[in-house]
C-alpha positions in Angstrom: -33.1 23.0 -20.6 -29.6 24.3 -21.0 -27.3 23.4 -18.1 -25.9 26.8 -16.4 -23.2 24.6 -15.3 -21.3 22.4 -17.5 -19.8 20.1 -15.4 -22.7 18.5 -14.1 -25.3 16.7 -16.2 -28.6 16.8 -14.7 -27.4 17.2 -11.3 -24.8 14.5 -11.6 -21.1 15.0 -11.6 -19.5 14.5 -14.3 -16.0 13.2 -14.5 -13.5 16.3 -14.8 -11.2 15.4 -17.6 -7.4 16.5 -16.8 -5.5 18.1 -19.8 -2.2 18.9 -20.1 -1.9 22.4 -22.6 1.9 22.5 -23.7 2.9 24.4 -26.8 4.0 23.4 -30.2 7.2 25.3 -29.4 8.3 23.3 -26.4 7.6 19.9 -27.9 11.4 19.5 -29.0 12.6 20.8 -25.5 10.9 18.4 -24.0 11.9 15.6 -26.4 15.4 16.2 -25.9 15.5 16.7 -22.1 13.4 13.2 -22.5 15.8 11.4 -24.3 18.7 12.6 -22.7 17.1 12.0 -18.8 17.1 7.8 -20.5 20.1 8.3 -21.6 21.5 9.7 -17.9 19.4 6.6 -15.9 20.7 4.1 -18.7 24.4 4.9 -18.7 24.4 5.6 -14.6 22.7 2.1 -14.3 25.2 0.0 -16.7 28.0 1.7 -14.3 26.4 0.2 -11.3 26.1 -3.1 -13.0 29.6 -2.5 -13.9 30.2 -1.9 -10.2 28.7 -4.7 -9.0 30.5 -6.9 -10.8 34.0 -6.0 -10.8 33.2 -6.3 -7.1 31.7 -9.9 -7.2 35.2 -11.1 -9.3 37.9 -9.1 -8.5 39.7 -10.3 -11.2 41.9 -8.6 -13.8 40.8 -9.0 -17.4 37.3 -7.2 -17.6 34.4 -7.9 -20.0 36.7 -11.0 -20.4 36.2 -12.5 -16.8 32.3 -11.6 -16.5 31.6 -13.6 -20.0 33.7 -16.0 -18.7 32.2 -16.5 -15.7 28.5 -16.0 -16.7 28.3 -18.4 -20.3 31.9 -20.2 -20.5 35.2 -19.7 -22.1 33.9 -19.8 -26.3 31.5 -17.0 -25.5 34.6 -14.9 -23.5 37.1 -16.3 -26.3 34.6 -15.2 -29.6 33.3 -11.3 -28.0 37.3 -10.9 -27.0 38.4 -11.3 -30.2 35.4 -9.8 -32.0 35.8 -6.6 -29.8 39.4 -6.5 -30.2 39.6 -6.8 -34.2 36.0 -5.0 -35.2 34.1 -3.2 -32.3 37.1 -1.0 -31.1 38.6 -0.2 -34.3 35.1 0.9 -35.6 34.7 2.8 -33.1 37.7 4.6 -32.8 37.6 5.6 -36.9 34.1 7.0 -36.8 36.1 9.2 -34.1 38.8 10.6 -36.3 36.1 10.7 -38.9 34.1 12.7 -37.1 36.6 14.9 -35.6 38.3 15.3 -39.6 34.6 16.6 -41.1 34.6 19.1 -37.9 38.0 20.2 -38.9 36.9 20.8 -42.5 33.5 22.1 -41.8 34.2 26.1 -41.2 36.4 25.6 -44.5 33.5 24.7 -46.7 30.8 26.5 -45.0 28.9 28.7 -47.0 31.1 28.2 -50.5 30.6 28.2 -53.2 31.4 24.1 -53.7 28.6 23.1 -51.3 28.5 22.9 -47.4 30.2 19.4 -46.9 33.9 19.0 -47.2 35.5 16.0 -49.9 35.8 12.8 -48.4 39.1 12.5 -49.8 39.8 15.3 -47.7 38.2 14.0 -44.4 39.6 10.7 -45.0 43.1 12.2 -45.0 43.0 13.8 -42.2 41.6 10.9 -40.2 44.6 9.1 -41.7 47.1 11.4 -40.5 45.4 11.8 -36.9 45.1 8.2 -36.3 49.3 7.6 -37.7 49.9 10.8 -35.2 48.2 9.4 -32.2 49.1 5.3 -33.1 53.3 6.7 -33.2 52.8 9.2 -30.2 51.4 5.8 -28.8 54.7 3.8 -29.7 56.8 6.4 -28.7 55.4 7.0 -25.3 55.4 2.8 -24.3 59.9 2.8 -25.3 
């Protein structure tokens, strides 16, 4: 006998399976808004930890005084001087790095030498930004 009605099985109901159709082409749309929604919740939360905690020691000093407060003074001492000598100034070069290869991209785009600029070029330019901005720094504090 074939059922006229699919969703019942000799006169029981069947559970209705919910499915979600979404198309191949919106897959990276909504992997992106994804991603970037974390990102939003993530960074918004570290600021109210952030908050909370300049507000609990209202001391000068920062990262410093939380470390110091929550594991001891080696801890603070050790990610103070870590930051300070590695973190920071890895940071801020992949910055003028970044910012040199966006200079030089609409130079070599679509040459005949390739797409991607020289490193030699890119690392000059970072040079010269980072001595720009480290004097204009100097200059400013006299």
């Amino acid at each position: 006998m074939v059922n006229k009605y699919p969703r019942y099985y000799f006169g029981k109901a069947r559970s209705k399976r919910v499915s979600l159709y979404i198309p191949l082409s919106e897959v990276p749309t909504i992997i992106i808004l994804y991603v970037t929604m974390r990102y939003i919740f993530f960074s918004y939360a570290g600021g109210l930890c952030y908050a909370e905690l300049g507000t609990m020691l209202p001391r000068s000093g920062g990262e410093y005084v939380f470390l110091y407060t929550a594991f001891g003074s080696a801890p603070a001492f050790l990610y103070s001087w870590v930051s300070n000598l590695m973190v920071k100034p890895a940071g801020t070069a992949i910055g003028y790095l970044s910012f040199a290869h966006y200079v030089l991209a609409p130079f070599f785009y679509g040459s005949s030498a390739g797409c991607d600029p020289p490193d030699t070029a890119i690392k000059l330019i970072a040079i010269s930004c980072m001595c720009k901005y480290t004097l204009q720094s100097f200059i400013s504090r006299v």
